[in-house]
C-alpha positions in Angstrom: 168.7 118.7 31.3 171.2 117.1 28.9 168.8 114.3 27.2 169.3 114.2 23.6 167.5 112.0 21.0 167.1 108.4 21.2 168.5 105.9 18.8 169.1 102.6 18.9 172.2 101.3 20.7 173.6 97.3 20.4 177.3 97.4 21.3 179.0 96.8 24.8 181.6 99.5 26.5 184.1 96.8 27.9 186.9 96.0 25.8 189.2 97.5 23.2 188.7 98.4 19.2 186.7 96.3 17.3 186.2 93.3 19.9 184.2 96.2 22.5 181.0 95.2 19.9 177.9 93.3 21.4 176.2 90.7 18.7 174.3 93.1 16.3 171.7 91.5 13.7 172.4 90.3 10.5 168.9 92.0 9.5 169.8 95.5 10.2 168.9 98.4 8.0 172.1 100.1 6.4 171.5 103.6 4.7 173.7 103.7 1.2 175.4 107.2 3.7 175.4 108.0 7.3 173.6 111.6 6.2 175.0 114.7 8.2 173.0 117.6 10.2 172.9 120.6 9.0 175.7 123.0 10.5 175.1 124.6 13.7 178.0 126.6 15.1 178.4 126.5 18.7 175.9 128.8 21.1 178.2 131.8 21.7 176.1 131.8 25.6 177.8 128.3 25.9 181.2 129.8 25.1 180.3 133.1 27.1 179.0 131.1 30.4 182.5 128.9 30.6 185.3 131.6 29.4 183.8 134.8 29.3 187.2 136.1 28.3 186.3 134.4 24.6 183.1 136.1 24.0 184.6 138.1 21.0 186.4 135.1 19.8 185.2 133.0 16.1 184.7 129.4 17.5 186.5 128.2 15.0 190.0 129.9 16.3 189.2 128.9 19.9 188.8 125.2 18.7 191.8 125.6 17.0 193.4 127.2 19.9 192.5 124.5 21.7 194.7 121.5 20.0 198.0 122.7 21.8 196.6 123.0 25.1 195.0 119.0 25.0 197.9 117.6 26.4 197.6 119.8 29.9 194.0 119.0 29.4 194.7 115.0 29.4 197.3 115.7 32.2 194.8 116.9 34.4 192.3 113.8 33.7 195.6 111.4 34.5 195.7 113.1 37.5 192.5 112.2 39.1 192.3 109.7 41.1 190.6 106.3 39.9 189.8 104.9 43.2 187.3 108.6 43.6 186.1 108.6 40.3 184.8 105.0 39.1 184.5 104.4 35.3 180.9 103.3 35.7 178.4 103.1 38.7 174.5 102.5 38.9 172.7 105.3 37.5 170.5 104.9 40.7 173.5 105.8 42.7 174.7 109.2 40.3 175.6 112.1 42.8 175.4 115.6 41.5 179.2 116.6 42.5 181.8 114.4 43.2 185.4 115.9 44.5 188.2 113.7 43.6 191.3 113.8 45.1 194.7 114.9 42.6 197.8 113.0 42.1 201.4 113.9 41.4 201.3 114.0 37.3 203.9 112.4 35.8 203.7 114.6 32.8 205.3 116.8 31.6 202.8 119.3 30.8 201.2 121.1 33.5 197.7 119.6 34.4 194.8 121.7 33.9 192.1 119.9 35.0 188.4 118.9 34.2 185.6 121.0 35.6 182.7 118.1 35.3 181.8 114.9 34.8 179.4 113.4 32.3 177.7 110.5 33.6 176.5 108.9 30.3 173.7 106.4 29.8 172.1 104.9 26.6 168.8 107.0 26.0 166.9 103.2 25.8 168.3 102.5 29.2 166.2 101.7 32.0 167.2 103.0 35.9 168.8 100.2 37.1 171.5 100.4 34.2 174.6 101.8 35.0 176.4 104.8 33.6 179.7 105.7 32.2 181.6 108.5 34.1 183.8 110.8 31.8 186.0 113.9 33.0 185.6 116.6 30.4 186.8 120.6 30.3 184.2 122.8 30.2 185.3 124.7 27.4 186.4 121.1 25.4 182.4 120.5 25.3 181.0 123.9 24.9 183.2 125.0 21.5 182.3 121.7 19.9 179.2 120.1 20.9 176.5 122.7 19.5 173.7 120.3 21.0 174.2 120.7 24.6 172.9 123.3 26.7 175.5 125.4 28.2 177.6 123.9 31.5 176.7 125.3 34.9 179.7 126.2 36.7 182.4 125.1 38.5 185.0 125.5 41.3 188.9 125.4 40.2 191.2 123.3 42.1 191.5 123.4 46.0 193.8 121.5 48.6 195.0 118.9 46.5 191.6 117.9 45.3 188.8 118.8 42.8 185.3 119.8 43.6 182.9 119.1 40.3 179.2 118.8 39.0 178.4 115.6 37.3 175.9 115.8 34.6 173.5 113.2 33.4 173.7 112.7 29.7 171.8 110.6 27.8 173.2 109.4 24.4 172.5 106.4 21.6 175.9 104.8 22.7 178.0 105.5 25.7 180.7 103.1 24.5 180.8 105.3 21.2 181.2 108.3 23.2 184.5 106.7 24.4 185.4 107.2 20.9 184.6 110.6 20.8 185.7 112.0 24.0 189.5 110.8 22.9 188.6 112.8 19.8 187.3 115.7 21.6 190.5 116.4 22.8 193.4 114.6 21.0 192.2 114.9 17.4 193.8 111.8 16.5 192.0 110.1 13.2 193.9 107.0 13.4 192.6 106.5 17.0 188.7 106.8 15.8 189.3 104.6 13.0 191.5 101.9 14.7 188.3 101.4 17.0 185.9 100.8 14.8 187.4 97.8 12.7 191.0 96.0 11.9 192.8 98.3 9.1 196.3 97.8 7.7 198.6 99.6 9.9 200.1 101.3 7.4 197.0 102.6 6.4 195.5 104.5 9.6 199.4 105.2 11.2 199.3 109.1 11.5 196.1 109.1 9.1 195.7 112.9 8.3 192.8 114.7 6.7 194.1 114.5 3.4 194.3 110.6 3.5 191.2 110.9 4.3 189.6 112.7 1.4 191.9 111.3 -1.2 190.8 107.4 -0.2 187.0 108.4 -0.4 188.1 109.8 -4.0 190.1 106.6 -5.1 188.0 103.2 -5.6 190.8 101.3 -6.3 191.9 102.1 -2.7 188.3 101.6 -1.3 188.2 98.4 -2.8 191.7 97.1 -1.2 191.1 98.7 2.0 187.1 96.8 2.2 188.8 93.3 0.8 191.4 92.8 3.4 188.4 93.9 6.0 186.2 91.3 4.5 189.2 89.0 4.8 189.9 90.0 8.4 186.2 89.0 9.2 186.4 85.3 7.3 184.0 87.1 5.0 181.5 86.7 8.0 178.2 88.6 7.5 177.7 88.8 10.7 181.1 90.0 12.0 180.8 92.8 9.3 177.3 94.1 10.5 178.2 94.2 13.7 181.3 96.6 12.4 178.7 98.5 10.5 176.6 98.7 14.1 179.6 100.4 15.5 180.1 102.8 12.7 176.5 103.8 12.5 176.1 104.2 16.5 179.3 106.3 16.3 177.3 108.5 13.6 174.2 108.5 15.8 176.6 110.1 18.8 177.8 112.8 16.7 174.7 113.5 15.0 173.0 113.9 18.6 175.9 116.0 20.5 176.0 118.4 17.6 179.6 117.2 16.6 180.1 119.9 13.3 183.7 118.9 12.6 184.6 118.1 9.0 187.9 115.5 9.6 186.0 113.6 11.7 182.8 113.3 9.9 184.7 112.8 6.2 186.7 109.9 8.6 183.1 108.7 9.3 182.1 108.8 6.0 185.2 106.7 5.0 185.1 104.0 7.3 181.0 103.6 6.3 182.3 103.2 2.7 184.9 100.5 3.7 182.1 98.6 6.0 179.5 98.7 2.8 182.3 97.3 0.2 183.2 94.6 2.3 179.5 93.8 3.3 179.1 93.8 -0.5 182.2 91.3 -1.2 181.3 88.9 1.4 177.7 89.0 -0.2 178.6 88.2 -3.3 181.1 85.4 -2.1 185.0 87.1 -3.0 
């Protein structure tokens, strides 16, 4: 029910940042942009079927409605417990509902917690592969990924433990989707940037929007920011494709969960132009 296109996929999901990339060829094709979809708002059934209390709501304002609420959201996730909901398993051994047990939060905020799980395979991989399991919020998926068919539903919260469907979902990269499922909920452009390739600090600290848009605008910044990655990667074609692998599998993940939000795509956009100048400079020997 939830297979989306296939696409290529060449990095691993263990690890951290930059060093979570597999080997990628130096022959890959690299397209001068990572092109984008054309807008599709969110299917107001999707919305209807998981808060029916929104139906008369723009998608836009329950997105942004959303922002302030993340850190109850992420509460609720830190309050599963691990040892009842592995970060990968077979795909052979998938169950359609899991219930997982609730711990004391430490947070602060009061948990609200997840209503599924998305067990997330590479659309190239074969049965015996294993999945990645992801607690999401209904209503995180359904007012931003316009690709995916609207969630069945789901029980709330019962004696101390959670009762809820896990959903196949087939994607070009599960590690990518790592990325994104941060994203989906915390909003944070430094974090999507910081794990795609080594940046300056400085730089990608509390990157906002604006940073951004006025980098994409400024060569002379483009050019600083894709020397000291060239630098960073001894000027190694090869470290550098495997960078641009990452980028462009992160693209392919968006493009195929229907992911419409400007920040993150001009972000995307950005870190593609910093990957292609510092292919360029270790090219041509600088």
């Amino acid at each position: 029910m939830f297979q989306v296109a296939a696409h290529p996929t060449s990095f691993a999901m263990h690890g951290h940042g930059h060093q979570s990339m597999s080997t990628a060829s130096p022959s890959v094709q690299l397209p001068r942009t990572l092109s984008r979809p054309p807008f599709a708002e969110v299917s107001r059934d999707a919305i209807m079927a998981v808060a029916p209390e929104l139906a008369s709501v723009p998608p836009e304002y329950i997105r942004r409605g959303l922002r302030p609420k993340a850190p109850q959201m992420l509460a609720g996730i830190a309050a599963l417990s691990s040892s009842h909901l592995p970060t990968s398993m077979p795909k052979s051994h998938v169950p359609q509902a899991l219930t997982i047990p609730i711990r004391a939060s430490s947070s602060s905020a009061q948990p609200t917690y997840p209503t599924h799980v998305l067990a997330v395979a590479s659309s190239k991989s074969s049965a015996n592969e294993h999945v990645f399991m992801f607690p999401v919020h209904n209503i995180i998926i359904a007012a931003q990924c316009s690709a995916l068919p609207r969630l069945p539903p789901s029980s709330g919260p019962s004696s101390g433990s959670i009762h809820v469907p896990v959903l196949p979902l087939a994607l070009p990269s599960p590690a990518a989707f790592k990325i994104l499922h941060s994203y989906l909920y915390n909003h944070n452009l430094d974090g999507v940037l910081k794990s795609l390739f080594p940046l300056p600090s400085g730089f990608v600290q509390g990157l906002s929007h604006h940073t951004v848009q006025s980098t994409l605008a400024s060569g002379t910044s483009l050019h600083q920011l894709s020397a000291y990655l060239c630098s960073s990667a001894g000027s190694s074609l090869q470290v550098l494709t495997t960078h641009a692998a990452h980028v462009k599998e992160l693209w392919q993940d968006m493009v195929a969960l229907g992911l419409h939000d400007p920040e993150l795509w001009d972000t995307v956009d950005l870190a593609w132009e910093i990957i292609l100048g510092a292919l360029n400079l270790a090219a041509s020997g600088h």
